[in-house]
mmCIF file as Biopython writes it, N, C-alpha, C and O atoms, coordinates in Angstrom:
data_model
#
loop_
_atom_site.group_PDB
_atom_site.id
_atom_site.type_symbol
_atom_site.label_atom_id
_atom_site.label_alt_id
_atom_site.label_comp_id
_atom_site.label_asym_id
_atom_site.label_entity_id
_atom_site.label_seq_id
_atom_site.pdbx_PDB_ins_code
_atom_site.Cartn_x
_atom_site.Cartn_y
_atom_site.Cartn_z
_atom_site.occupancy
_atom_site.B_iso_or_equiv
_atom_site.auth_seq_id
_atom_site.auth_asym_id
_atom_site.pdbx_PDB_model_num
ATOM 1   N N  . UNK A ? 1  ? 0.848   -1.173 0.000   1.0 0.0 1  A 1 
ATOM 2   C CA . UNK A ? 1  ? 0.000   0.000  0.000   1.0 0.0 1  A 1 
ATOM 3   C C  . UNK A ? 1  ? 0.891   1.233  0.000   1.0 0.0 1  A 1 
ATOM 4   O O  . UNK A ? 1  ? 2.090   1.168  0.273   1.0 0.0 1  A 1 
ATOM 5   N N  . UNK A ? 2  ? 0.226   2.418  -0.334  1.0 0.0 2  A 1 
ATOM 6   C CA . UNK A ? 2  ? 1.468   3.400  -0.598  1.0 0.0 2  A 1 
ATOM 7   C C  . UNK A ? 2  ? 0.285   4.608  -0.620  1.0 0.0 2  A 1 
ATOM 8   O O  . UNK A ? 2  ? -0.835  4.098  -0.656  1.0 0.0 2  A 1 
ATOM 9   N N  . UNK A ? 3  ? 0.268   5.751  -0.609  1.0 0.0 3  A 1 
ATOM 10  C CA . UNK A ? 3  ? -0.236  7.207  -0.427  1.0 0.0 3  A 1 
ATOM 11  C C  . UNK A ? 3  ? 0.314   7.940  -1.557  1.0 0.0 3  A 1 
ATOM 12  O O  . UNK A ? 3  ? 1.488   8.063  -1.908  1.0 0.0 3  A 1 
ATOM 13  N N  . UNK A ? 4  ? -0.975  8.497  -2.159  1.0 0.0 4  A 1 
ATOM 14  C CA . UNK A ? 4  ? -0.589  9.117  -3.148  1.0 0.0 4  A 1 
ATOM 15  C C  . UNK A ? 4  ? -1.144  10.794 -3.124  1.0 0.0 4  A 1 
ATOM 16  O O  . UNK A ? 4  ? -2.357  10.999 -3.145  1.0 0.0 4  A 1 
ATOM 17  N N  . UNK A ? 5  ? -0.433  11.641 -3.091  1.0 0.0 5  A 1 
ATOM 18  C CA . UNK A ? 5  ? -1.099  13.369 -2.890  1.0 0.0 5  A 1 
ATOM 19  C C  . UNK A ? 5  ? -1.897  13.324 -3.768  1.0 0.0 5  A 1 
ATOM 20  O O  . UNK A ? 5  ? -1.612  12.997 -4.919  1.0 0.0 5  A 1 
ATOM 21  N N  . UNK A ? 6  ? -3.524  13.783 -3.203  1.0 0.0 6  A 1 
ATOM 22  C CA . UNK A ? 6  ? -4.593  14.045 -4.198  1.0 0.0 6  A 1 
ATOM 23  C C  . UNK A ? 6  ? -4.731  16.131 -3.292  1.0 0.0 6  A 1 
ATOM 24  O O  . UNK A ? 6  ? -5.386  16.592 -2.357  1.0 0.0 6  A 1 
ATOM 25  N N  . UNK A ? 7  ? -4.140  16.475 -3.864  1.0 0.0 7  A 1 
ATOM 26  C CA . UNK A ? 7  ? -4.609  17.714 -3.940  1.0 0.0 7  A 1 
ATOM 27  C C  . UNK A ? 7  ? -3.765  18.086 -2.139  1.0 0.0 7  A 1 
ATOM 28  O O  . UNK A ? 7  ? -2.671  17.612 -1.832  1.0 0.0 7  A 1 
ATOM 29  N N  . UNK A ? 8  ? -4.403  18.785 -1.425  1.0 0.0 8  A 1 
ATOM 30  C CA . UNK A ? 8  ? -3.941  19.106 -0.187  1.0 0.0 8  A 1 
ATOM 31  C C  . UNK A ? 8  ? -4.037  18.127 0.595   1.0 0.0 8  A 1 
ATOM 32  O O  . UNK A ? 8  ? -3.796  18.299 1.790   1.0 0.0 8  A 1 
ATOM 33  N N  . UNK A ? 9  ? -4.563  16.351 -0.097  1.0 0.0 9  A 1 
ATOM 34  C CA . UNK A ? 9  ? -4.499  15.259 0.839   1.0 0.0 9  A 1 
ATOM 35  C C  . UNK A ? 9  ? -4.205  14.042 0.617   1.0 0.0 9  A 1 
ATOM 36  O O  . UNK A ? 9  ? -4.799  13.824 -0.439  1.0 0.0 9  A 1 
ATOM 37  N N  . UNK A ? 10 ? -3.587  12.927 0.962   1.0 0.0 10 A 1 
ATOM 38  C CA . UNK A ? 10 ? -3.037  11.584 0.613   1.0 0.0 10 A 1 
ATOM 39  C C  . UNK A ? 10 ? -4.156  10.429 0.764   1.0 0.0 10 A 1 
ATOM 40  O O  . UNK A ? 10 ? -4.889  10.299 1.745   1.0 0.0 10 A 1 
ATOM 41  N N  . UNK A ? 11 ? -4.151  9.534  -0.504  1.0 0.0 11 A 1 
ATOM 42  C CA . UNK A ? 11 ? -5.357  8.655  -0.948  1.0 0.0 11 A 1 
ATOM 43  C C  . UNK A ? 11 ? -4.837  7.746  -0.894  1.0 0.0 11 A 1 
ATOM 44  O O  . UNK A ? 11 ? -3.721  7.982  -1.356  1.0 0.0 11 A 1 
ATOM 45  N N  . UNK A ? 12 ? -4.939  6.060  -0.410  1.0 0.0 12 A 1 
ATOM 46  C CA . UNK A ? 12 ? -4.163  4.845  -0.302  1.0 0.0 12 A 1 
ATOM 47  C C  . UNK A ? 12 ? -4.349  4.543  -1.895  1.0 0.0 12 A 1 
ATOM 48  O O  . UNK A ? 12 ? -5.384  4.710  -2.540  1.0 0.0 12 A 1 
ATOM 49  N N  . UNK A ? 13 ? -3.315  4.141  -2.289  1.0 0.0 13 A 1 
ATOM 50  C CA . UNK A ? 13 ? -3.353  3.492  -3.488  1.0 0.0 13 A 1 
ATOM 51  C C  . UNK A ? 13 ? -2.726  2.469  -3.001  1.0 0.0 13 A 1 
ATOM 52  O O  . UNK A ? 13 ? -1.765  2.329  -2.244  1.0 0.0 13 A 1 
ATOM 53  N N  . UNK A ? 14 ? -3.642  1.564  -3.731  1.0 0.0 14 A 1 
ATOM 54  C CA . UNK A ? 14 ? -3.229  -0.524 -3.593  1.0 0.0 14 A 1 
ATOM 55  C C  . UNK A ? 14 ? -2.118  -0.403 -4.777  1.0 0.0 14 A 1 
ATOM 56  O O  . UNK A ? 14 ? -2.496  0.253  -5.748  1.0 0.0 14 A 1 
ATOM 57  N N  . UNK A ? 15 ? -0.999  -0.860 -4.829  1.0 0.0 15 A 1 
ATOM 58  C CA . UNK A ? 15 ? 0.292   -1.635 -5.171  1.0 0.0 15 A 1 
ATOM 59  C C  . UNK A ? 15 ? -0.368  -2.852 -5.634  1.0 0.0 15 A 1 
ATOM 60  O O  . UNK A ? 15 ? -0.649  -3.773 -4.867  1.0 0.0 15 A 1 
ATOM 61  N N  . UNK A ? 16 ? -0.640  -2.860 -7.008  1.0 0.0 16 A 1 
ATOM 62  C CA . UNK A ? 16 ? -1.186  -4.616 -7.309  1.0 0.0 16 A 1 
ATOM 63  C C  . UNK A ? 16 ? 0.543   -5.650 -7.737  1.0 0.0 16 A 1 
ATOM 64  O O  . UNK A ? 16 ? 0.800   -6.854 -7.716  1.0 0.0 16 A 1 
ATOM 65  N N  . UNK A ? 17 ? 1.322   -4.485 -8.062  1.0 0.0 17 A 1 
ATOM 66  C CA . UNK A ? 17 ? 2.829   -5.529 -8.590  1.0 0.0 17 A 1 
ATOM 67  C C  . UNK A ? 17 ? 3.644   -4.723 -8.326  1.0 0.0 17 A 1 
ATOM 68  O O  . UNK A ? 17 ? 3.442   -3.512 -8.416  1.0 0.0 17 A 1 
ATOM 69  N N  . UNK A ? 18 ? 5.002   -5.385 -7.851  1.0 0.0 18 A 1 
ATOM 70  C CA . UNK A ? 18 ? 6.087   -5.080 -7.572  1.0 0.0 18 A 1 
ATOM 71  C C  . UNK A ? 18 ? 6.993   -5.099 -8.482  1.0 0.0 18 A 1 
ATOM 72  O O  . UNK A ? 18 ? 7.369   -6.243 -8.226  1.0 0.0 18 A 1 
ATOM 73  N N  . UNK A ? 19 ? 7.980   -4.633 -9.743  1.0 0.0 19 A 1 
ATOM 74  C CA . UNK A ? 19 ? 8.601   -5.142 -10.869 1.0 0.0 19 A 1 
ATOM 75  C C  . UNK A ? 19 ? 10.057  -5.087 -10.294 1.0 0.0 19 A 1 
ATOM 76  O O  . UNK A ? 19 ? 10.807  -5.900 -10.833 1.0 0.0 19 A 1 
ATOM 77  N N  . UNK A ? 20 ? 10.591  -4.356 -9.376  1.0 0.0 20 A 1 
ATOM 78  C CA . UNK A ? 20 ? 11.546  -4.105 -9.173  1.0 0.0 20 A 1 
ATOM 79  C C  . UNK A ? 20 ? 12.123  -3.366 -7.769  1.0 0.0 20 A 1 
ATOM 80  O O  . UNK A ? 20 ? 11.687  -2.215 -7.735  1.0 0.0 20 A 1 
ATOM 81  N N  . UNK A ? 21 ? 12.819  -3.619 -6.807  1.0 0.0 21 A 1 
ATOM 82  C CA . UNK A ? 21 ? 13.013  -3.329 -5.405  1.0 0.0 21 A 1 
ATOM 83  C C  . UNK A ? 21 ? 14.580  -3.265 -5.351  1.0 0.0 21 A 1 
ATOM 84  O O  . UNK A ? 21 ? 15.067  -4.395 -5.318  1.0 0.0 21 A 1 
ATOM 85  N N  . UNK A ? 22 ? 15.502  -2.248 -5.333  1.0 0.0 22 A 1 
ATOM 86  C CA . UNK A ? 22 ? 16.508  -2.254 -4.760  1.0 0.0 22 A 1 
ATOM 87  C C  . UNK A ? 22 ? 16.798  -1.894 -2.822  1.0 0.0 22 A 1 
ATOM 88  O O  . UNK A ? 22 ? 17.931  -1.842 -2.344  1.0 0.0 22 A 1 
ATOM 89  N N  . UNK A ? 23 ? 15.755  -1.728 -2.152  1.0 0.0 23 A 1 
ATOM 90  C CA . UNK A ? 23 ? 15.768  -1.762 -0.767  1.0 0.0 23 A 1 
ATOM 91  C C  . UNK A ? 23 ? 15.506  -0.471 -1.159  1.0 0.0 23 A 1 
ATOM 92  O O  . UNK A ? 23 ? 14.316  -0.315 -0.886  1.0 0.0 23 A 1 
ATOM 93  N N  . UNK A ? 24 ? 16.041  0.811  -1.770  1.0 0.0 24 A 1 
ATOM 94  C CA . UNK A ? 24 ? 16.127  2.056  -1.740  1.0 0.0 24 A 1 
ATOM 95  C C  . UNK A ? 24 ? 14.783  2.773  -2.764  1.0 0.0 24 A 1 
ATOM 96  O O  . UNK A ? 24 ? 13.993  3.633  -2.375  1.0 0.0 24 A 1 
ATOM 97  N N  . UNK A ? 25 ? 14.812  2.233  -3.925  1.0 0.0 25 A 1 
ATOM 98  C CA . UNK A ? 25 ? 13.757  2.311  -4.945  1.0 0.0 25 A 1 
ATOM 99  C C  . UNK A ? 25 ? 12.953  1.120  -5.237  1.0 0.0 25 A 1 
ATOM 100 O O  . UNK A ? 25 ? 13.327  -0.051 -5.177  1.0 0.0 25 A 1 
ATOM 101 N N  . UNK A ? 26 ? 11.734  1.598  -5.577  1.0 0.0 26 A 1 
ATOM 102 C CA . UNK A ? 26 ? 10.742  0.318  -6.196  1.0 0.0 26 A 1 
ATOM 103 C C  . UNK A ? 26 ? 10.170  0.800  -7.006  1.0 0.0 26 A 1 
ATOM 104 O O  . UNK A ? 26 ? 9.631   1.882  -6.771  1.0 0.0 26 A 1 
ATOM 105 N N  . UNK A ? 27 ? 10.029  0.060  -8.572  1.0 0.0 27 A 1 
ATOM 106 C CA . UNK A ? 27 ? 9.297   0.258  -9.641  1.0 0.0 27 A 1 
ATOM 107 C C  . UNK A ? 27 ? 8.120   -0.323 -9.606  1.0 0.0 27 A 1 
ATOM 108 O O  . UNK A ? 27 ? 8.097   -1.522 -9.884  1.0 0.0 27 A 1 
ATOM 109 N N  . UNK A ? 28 ? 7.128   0.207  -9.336  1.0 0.0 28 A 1 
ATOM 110 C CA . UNK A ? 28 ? 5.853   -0.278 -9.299  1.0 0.0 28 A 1 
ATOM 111 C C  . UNK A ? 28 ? 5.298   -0.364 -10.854 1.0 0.0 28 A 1 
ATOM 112 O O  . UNK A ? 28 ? 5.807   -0.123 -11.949 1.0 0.0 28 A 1 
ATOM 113 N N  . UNK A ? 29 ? 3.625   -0.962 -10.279 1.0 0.0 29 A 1 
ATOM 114 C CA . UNK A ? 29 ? 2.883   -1.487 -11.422 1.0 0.0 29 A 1 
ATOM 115 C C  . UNK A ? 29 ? 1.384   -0.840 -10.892 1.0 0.0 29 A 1 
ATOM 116 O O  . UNK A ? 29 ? 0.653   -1.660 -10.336 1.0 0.0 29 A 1 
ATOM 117 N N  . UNK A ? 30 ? 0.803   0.738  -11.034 1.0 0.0 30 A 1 
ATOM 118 C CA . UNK A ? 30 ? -0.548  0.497  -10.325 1.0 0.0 30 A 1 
ATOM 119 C C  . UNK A ? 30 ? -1.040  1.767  -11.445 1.0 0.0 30 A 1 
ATOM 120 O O  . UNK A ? 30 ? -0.427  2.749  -11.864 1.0 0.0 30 A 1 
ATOM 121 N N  . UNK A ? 31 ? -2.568  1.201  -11.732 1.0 0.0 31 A 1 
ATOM 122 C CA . UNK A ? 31 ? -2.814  2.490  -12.345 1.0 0.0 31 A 1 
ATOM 123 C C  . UNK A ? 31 ? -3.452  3.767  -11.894 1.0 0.0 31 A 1 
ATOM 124 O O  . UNK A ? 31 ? -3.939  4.497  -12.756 1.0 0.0 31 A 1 
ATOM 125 N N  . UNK A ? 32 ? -3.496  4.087  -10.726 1.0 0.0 32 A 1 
ATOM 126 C CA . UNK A ? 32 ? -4.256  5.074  -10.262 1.0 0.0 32 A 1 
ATOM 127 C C  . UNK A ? 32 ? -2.930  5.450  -9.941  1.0 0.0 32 A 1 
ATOM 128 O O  . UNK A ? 32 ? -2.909  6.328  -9.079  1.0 0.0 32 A 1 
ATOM 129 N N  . UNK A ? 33 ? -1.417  4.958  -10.480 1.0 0.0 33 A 1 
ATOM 130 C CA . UNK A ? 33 ? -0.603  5.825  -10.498 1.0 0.0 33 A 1 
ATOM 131 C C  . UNK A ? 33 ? 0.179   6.745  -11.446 1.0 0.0 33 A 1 
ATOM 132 O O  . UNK A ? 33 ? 0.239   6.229  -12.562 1.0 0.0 33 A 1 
ATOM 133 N N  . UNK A ? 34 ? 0.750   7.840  -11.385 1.0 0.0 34 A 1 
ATOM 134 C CA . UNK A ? 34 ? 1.069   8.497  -12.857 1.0 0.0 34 A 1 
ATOM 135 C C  . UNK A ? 34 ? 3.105   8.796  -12.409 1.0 0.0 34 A 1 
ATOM 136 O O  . UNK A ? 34 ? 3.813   8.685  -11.409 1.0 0.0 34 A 1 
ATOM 137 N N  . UNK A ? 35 ? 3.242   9.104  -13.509 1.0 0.0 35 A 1 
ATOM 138 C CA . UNK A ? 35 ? 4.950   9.652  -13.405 1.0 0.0 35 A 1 
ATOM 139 C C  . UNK A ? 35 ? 4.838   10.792 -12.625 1.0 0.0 35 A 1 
ATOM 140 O O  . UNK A ? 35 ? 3.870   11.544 -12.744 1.0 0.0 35 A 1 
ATOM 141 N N  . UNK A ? 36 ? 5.849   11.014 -11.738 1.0 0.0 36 A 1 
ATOM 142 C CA . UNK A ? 36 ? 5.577   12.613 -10.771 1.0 0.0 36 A 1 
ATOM 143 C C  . UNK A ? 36 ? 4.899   12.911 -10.367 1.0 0.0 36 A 1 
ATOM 144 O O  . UNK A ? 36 ? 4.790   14.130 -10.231 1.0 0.0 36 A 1 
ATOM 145 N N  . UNK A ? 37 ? 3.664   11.811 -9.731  1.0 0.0 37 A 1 
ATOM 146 C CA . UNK A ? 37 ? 3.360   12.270 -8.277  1.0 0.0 37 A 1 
ATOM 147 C C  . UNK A ? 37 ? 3.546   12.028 -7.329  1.0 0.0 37 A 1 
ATOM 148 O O  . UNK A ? 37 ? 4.090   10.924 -7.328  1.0 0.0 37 A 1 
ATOM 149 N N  . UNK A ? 38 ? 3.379   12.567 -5.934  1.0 0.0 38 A 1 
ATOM 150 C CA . UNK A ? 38 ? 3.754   12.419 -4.977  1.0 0.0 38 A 1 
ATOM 151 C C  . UNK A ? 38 ? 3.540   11.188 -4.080  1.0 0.0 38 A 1 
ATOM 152 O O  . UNK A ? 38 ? 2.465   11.127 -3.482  1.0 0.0 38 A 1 
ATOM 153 N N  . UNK A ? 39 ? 4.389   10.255 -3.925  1.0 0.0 39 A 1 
ATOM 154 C CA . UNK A ? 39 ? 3.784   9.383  -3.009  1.0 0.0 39 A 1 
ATOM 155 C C  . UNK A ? 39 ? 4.627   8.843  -2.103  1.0 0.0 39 A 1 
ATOM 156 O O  . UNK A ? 39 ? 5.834   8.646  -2.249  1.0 0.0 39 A 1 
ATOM 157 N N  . UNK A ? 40 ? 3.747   8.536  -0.873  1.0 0.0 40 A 1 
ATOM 158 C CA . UNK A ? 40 ? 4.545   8.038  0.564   1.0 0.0 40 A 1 
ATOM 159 C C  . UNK A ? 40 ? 4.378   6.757  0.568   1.0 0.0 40 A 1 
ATOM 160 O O  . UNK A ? 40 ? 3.295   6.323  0.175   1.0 0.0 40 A 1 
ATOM 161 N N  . UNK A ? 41 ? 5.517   5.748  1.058   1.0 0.0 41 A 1 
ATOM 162 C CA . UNK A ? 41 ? 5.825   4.732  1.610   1.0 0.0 41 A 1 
ATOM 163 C C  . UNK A ? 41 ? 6.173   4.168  2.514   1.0 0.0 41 A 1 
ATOM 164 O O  . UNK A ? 41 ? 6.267   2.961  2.736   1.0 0.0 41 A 1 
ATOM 165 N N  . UNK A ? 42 ? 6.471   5.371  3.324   1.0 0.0 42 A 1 
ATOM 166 C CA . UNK A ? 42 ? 7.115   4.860  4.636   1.0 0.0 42 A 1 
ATOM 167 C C  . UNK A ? 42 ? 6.615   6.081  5.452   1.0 0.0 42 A 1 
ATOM 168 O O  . UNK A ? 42 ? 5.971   7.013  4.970   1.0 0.0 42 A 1 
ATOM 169 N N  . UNK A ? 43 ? 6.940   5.976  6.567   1.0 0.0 43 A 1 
ATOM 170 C CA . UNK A ? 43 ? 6.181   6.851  7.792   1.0 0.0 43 A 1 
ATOM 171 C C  . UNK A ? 43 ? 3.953   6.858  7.385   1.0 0.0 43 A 1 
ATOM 172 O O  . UNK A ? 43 ? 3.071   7.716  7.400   1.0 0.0 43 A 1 
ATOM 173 N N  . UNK A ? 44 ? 4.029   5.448  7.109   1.0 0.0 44 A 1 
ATOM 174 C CA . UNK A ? 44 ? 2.722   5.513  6.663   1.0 0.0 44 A 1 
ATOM 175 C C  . UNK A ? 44 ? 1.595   5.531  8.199   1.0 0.0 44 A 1 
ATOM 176 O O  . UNK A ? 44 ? 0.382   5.737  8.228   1.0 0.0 44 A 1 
ATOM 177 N N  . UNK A ? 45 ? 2.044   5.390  8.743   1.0 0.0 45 A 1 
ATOM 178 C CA . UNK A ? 45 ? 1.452   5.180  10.299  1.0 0.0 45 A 1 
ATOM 179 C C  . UNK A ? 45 ? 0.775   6.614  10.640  1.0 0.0 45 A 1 
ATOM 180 O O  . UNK A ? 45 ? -0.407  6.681  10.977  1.0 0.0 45 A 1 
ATOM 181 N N  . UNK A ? 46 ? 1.544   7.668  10.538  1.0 0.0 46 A 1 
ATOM 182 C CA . UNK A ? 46 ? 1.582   8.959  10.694  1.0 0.0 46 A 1 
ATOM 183 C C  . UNK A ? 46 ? -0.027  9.219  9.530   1.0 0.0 46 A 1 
ATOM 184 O O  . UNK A ? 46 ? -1.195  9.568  9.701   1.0 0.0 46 A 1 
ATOM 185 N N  . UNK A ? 47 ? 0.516   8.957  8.809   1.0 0.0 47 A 1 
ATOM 186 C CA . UNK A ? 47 ? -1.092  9.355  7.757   1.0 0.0 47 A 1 
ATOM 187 C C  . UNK A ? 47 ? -2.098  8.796  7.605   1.0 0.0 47 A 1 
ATOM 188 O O  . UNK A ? 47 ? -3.110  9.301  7.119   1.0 0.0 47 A 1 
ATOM 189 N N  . UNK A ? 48 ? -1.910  7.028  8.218   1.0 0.0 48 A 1 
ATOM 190 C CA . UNK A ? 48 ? -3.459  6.738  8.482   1.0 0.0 48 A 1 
ATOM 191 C C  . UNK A ? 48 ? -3.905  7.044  9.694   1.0 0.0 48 A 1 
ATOM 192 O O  . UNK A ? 48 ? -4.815  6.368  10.173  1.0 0.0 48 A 1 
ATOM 193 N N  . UNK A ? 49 ? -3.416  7.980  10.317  1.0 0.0 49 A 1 
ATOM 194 C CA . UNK A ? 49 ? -4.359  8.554  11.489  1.0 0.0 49 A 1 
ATOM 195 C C  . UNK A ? 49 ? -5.058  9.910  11.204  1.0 0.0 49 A 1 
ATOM 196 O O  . UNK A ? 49 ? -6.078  10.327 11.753  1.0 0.0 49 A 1 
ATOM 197 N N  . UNK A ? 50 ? -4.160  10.653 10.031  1.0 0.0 50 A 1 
ATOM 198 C CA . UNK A ? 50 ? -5.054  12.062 9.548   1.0 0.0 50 A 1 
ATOM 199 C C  . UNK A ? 50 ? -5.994  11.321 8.634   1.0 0.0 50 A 1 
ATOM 200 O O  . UNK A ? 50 ? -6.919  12.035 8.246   1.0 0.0 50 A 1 
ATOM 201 N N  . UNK A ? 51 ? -6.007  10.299 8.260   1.0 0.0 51 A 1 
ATOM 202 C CA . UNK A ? 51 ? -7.235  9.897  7.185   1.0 0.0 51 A 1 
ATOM 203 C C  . UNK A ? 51 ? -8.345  9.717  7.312   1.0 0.0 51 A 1 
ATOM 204 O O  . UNK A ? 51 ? -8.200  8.651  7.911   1.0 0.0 51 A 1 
ATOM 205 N N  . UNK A ? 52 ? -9.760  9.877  7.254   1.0 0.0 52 A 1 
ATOM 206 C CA . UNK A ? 52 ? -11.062 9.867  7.803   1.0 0.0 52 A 1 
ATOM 207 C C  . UNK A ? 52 ? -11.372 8.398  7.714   1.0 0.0 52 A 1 
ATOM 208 O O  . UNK A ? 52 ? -11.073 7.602  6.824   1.0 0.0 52 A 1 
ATOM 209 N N  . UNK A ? 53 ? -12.045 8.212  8.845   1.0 0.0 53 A 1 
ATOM 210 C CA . UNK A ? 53 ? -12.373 7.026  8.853   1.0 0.0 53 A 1 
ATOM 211 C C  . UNK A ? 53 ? -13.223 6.313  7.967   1.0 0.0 53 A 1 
ATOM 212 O O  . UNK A ? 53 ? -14.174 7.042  7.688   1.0 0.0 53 A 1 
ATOM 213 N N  . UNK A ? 54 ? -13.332 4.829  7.204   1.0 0.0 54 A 1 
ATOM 214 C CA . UNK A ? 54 ? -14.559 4.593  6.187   1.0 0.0 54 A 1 
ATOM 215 C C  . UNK A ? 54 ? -15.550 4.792  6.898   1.0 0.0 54 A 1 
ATOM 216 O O  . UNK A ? 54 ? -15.662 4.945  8.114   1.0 0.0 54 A 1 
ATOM 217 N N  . UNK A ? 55 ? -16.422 4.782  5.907   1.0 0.0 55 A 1 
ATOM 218 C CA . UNK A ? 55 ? -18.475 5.193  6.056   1.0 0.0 55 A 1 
ATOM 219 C C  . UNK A ? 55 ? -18.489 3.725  7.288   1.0 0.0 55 A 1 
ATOM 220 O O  . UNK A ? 55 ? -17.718 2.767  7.230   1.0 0.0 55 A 1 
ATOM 221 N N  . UNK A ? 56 ? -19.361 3.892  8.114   1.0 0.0 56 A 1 
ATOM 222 C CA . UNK A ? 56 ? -19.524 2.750  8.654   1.0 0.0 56 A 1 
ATOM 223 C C  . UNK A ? 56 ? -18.875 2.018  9.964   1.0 0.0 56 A 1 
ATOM 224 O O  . UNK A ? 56 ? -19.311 1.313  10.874  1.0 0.0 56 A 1 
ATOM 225 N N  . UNK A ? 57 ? -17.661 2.528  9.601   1.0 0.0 57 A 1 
ATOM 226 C CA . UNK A ? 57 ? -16.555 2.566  11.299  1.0 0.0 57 A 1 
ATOM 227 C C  . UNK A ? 57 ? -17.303 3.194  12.194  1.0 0.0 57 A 1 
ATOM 228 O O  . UNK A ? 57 ? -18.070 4.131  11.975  1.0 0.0 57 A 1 
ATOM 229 N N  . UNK A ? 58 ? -16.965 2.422  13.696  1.0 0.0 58 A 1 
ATOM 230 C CA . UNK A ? 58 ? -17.333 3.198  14.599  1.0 0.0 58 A 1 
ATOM 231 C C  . UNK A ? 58 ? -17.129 4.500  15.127  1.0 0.0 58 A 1 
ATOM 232 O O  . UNK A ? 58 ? -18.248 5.001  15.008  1.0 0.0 58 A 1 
ATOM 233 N N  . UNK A ? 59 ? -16.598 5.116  15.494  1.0 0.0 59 A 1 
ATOM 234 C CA . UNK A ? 59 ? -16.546 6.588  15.788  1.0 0.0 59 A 1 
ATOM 235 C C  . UNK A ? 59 ? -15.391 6.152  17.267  1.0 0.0 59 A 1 
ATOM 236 O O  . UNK A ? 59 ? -15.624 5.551  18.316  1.0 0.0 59 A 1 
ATOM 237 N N  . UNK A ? 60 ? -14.295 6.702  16.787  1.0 0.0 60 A 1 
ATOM 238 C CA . UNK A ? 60 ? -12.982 6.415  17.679  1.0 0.0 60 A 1 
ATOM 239 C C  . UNK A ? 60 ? -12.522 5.454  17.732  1.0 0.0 60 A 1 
ATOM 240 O O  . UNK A ? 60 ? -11.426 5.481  18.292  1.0 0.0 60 A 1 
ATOM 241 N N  . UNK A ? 61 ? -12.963 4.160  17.267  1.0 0.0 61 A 1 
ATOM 242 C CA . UNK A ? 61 ? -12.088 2.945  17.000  1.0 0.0 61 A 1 
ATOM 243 C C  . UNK A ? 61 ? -11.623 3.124  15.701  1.0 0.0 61 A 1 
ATOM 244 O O  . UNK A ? 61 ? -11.899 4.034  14.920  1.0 0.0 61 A 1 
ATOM 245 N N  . UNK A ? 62 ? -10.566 1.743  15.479  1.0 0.0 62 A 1 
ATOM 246 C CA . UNK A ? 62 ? -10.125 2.133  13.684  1.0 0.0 62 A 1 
ATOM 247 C C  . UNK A ? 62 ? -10.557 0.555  12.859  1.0 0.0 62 A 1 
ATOM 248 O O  . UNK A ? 62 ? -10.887 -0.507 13.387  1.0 0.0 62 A 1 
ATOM 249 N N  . UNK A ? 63 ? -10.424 0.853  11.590  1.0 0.0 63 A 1 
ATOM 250 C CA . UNK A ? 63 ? -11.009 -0.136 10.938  1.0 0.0 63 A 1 
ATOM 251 C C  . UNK A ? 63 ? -10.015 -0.542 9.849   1.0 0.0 63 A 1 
ATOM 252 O O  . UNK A ? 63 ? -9.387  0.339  9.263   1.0 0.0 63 A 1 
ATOM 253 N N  . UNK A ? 64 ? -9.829  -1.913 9.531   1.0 0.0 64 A 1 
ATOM 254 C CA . UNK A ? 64 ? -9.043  -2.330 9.010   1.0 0.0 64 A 1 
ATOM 255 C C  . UNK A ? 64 ? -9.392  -2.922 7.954   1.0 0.0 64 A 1 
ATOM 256 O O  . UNK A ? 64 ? -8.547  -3.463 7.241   1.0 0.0 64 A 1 
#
């Protein structure tokens, strides 16, 4: 899973393939992804807590 900047906010984008991993870089395979945008991979912890919870979650627990 990986975060991608939609405007002033970060959207999970699913990673369906991995083509390539040097520990430092990874060439992905996803199409809701484009060349040059912004996306997080790490310190992802930090941003699924600014993320709104789905429709349907309880209210202060989290949903997985």
């Amino acid at each position: 899973m990986a975060y991608a900047r939609d405007g002033d906010r970060f959207r999970a984008v699913r990673i369906p393939r991995v083509l390539g991993n040097d520990g430092v870089h990874a060439v992905v395979q996803a199409p809701a992804l484009r060349p040059g945008m912004d996306v997080v991979t790490r310190g992802t912890v930090a941003l699924k807590a600014l993320l709104p919870a789905p429709a349907g979650a309880p209210a202060g627990g989290s949903a997985q």
